[in-house]
C-alpha positions as CSV (number, residue, x, y, z in Angstrom):
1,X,16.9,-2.9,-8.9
2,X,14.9,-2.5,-5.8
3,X,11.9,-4.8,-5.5
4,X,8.7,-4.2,-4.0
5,X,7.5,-6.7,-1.9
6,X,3.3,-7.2,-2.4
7,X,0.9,-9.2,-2.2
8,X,-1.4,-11.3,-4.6
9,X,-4.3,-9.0,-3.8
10,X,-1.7,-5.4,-3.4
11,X,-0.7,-6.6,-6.8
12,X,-4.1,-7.1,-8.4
13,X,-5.2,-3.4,-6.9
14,X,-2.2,-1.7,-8.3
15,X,-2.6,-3.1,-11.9
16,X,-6.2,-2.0,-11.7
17,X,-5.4,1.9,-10.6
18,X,-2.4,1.6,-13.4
19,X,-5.0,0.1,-16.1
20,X,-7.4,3.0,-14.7
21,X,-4.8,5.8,-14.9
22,X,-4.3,4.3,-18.8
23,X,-7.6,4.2,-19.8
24,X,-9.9,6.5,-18.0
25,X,-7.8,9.3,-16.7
26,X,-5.4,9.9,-19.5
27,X,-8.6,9.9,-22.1
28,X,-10.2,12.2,-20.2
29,X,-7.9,14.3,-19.7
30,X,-6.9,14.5,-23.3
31,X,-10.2,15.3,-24.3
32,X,-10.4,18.3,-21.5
33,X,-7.4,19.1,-22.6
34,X,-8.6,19.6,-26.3
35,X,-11.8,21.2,-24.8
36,X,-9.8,23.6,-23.0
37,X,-7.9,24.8,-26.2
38,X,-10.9,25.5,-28.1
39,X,-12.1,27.9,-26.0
40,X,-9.1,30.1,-27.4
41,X,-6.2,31.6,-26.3
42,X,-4.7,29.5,-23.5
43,X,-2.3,32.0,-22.3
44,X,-5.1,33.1,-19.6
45,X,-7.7,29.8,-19.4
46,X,-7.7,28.5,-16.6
47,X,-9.3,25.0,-17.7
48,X,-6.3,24.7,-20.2
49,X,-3.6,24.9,-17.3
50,X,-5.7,22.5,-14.7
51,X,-6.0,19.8,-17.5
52,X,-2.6,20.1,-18.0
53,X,-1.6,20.6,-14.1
54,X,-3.9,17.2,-13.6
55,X,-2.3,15.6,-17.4
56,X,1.1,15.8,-15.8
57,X,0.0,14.1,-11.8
58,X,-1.5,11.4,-14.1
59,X,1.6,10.7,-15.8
60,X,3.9,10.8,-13.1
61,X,1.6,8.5,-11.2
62,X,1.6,6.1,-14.2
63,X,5.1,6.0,-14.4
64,X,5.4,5.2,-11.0
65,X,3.0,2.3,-10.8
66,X,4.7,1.1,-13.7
67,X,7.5,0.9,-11.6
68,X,6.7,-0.8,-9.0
69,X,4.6,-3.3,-10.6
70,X,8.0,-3.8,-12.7
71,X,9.8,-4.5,-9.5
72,X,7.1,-6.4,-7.8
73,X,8.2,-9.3,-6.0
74,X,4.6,-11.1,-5.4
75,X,4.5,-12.9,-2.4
76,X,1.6,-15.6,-1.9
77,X,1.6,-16.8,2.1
78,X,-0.9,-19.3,1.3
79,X,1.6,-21.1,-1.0
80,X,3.9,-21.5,1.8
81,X,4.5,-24.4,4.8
82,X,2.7,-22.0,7.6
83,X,4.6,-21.6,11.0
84,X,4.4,-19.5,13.9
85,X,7.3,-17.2,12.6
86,X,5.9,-13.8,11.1
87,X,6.6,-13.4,7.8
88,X,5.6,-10.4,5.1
89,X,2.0,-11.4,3.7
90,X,0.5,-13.2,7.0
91,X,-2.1,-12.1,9.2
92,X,-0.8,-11.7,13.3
93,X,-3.0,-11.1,15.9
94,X,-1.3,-9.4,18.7
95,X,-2.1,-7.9,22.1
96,X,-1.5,-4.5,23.5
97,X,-0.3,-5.3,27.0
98,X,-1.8,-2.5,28.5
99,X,-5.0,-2.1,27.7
100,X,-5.8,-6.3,26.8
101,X,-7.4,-5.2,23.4
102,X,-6.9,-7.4,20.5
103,X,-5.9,-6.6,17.0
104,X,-5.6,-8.6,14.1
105,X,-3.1,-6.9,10.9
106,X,-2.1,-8.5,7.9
107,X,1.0,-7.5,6.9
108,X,1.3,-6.1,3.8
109,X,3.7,-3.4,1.5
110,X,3.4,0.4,1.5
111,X,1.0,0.8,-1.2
112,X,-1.8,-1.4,0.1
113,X,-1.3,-0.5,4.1
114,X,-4.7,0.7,5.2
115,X,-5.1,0.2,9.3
116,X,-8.7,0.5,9.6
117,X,-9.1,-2.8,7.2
118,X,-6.5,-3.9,9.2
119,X,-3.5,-4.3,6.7
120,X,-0.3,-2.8,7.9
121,X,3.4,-1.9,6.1
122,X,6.1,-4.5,6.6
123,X,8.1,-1.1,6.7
124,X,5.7,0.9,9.6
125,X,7.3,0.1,13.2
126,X,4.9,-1.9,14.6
127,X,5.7,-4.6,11.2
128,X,9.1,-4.2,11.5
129,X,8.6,-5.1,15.1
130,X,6.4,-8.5,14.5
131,X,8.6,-9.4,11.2
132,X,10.8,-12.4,12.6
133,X,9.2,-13.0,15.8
134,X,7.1,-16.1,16.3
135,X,3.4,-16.9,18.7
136,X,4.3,-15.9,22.1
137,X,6.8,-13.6,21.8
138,X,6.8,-10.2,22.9
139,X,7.2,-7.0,21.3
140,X,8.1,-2.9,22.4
141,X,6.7,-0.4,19.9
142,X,7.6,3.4,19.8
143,X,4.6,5.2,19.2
144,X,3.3,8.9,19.5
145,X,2.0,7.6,23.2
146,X,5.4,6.6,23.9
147,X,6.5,2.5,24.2
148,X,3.8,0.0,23.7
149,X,3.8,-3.9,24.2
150,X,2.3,-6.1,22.6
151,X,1.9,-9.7,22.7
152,X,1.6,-12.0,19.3
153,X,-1.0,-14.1,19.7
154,X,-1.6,-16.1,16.9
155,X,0.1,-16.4,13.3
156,X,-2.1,-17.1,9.9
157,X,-1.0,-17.5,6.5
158,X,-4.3,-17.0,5.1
């Protein structure tokens, strides 16, 4: 079985969106679902096949979380002897070479990567580029604009 590397908090969001799917969306649906076929012959109502279009999204997506959360391999940096090497679940600061602008990304799994609140996949290139490196080292980054470097600055496990 695969596993799913996540953090404490990347865990804690996907239970809630899995509890949500179970007890909110799948209710709701139900019930439109119901409401749908009341208003007769479902062969041409519209409502009837978007509830069900939406009922089957919903349960795909619940299945999914289910599986991931199954496969979950939790991964808690503050429990761990910090060093300067980065790991999944720490928080780098690096430094684009170029321009001298500073960034600071937590690095995080695929389902809780957001970069504007600065979380990052382990899997995207630039955290498959820090992953393993320590403070100090440098790193080349293949982006859209073509090779970037970057600096790490500083290591957390926070």
């Amino acid at each position: 079985m695969q596993r799913y590397p996540m953090t404490p908090t990347g865990h804690a969001k996907l239970r809630l969106e899995l509890k949500r799917h179970k007890e909110v969306l799948r209710p709701q649906i139900v019930r439109d679902i119901e409401e749908a076929r009341a208003h007769g012959d479902i062969s041409e109502n519209s409502e009837y096949e978007d509830a069900k279009h939406r009922q089957s999204l919903c349960e795909g997506r619940t299945i999914e979380l289910e599986s991931k959360l199954a496969a979950a391999e939790v991964i808690d940096v503050t429990k761990m002897q910090p060093s300067e090497r980065v790991i999944f679940g720490v928080t780098v600061v690096i430094e684009d070479l170029e321009t001298e602008v500073e960034s600071r990304y937590q690095i995080v799994g695929v389902d809780y990567a957001d970069v504007k609140e600065g979380r990052i996949s382990v899997s995207s290139p630039l955290g498959r580029a820090m992953v393993g490196r320590e403070e100090g080292d440098e790193i080349q980054v293949n982006t859209p604009r073509g090779v970037r470097r970057f600096s790490i600055n500083e290591v957390h496990y926070i």
